[in-house]
C-alpha positions in Angstrom: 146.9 131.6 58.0 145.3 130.6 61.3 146.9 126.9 60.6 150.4 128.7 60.7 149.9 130.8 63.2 148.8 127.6 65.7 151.2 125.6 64.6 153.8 128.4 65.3 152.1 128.9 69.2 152.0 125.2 69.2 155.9 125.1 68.7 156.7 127.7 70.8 155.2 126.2 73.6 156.9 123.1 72.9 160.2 124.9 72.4 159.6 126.2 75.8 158.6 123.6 77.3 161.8 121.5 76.6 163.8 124.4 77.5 166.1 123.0 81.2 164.1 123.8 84.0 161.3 125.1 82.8 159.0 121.9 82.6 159.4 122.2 86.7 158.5 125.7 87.0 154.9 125.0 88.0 153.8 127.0 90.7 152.3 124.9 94.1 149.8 126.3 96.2 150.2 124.1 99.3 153.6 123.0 101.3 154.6 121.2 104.2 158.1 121.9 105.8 159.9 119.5 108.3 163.3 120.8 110.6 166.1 118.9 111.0 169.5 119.3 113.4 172.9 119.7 112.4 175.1 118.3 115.3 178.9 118.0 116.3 180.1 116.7 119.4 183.8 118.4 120.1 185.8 116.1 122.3 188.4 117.0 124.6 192.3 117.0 123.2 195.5 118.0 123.5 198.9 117.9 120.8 202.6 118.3 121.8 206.4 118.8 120.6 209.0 119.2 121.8 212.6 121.0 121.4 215.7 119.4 122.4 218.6 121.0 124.8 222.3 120.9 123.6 224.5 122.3 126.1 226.8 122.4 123.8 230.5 121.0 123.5 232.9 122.3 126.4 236.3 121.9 127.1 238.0 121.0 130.2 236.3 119.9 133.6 233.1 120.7 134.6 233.6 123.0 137.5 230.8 125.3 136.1 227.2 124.7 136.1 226.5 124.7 132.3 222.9 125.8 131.6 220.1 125.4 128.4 216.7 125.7 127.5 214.1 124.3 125.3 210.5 124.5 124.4 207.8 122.0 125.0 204.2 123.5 122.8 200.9 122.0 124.0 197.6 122.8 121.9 194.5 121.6 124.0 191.0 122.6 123.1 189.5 125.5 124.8 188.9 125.2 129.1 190.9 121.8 128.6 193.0 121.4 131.9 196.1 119.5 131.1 199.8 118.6 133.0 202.7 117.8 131.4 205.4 115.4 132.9 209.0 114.6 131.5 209.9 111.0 132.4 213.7 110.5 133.8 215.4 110.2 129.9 217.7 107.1 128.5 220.6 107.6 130.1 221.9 104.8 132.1 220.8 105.4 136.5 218.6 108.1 135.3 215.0 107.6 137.8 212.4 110.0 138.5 214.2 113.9 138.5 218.0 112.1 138.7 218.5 111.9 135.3 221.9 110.9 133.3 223.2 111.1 130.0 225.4 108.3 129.0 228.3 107.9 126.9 228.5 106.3 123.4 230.1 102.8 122.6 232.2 101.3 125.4 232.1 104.7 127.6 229.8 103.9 130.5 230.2 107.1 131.8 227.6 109.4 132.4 226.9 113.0 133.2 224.2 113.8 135.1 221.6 117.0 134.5 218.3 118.2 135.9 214.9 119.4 134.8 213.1 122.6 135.8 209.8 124.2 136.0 211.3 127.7 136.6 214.9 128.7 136.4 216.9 127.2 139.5 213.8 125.7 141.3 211.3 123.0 140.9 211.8 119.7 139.3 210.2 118.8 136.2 209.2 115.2 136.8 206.4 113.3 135.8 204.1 112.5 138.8 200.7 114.4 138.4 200.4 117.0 140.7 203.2 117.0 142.4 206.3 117.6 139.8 204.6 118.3 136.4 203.6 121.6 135.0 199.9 122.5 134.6 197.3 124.7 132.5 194.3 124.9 130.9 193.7 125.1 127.0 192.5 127.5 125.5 192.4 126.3 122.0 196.2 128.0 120.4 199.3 126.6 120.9 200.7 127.5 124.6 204.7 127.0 125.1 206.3 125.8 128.4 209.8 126.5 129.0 212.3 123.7 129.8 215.1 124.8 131.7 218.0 122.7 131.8 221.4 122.2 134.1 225.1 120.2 134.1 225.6 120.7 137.9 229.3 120.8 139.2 230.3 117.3 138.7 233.6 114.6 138.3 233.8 115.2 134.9 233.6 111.9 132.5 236.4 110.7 129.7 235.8 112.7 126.5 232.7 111.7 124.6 229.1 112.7 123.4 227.1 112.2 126.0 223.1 111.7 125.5 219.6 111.3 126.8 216.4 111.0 125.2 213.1 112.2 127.9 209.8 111.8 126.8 207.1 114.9 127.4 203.5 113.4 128.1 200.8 115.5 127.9 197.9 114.9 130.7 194.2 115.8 130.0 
């Protein structure tokens, strides 16, 4: 009787013992402990897109100003400060603010268009500081309005007329 109950306890205890995790279940009585850092290092940055204009198709002469807007969306990280400059676009005699958009195929003609900051006033150009528009991030996406002109002009022959400008964002 006492054989069977030992070898049952004996058993047991290896049952137990082979049981996942419980081998490691021993309880210490001293311990040590060292700290460690967890870093990240956030650098400054900035995205941006941009929206087109299409003034659309007109008719006739263009003894109108013709007028359209787009959207240019900057996302710079928090306290970021940042400008953003258009250059002068594709179109053929287009330099700094003059800009042009040419004609397709053998058309060399051109209409010319301007750039602005605010509606009516202000050049968008792309010289820091003096024609590009400014801000500061602050982490979400921030949207600057283009705002877009056909002055009064000698109108061209009829055509699709186009010019592709390039938004840089400064930070």
């Amino acid at each position: 009787m006492f054989a069977s109950k030992f070898r049952k306890i004996v058993l047991s205890a290896v049952f137990i013992a082979t049981l996942p995790g419980f081998a490691d279940a021993a309880v210490y009585s001293q311990n040590k402990q060292a700290n460690f850092d967890v870093t990240m290092k956030i650098v400054a940055d900035c995205s941006i897109s941009a929206s087109g204009i299409d003034f659309g198709q007109k008719p006739g002469v263009l003894t109108q100003a013709i007028t359209g807007s787009s959207a240019i969306n900057v996302t710079c990280t928090n306290t970021t400060p940042y400008n953003v400059g258009l250059n002068e676009g594709t179109g053929t005699g287009s330099t700094g603010t003059s800009r042009y958009m040419s004609g397709t195929g053998a058309n060399t003609g051109t209409v010319q268009f301007n750039l602005y900051r605010s509606q009516g006033s202000g050049l968008w150009g792309d010289t820091q500081g003096t024609d590009t528009m400014s801000g500061v991030g602050n982490g979400t996406l921030q949207t600057l309005t283009v705002y877009g002109e056909i002055p009064v002009q000698t109108t061209p022959m009829p055509d699709s007329y186009k010019s592709s400008v390039t938004a840089t964002v400064y930070f």
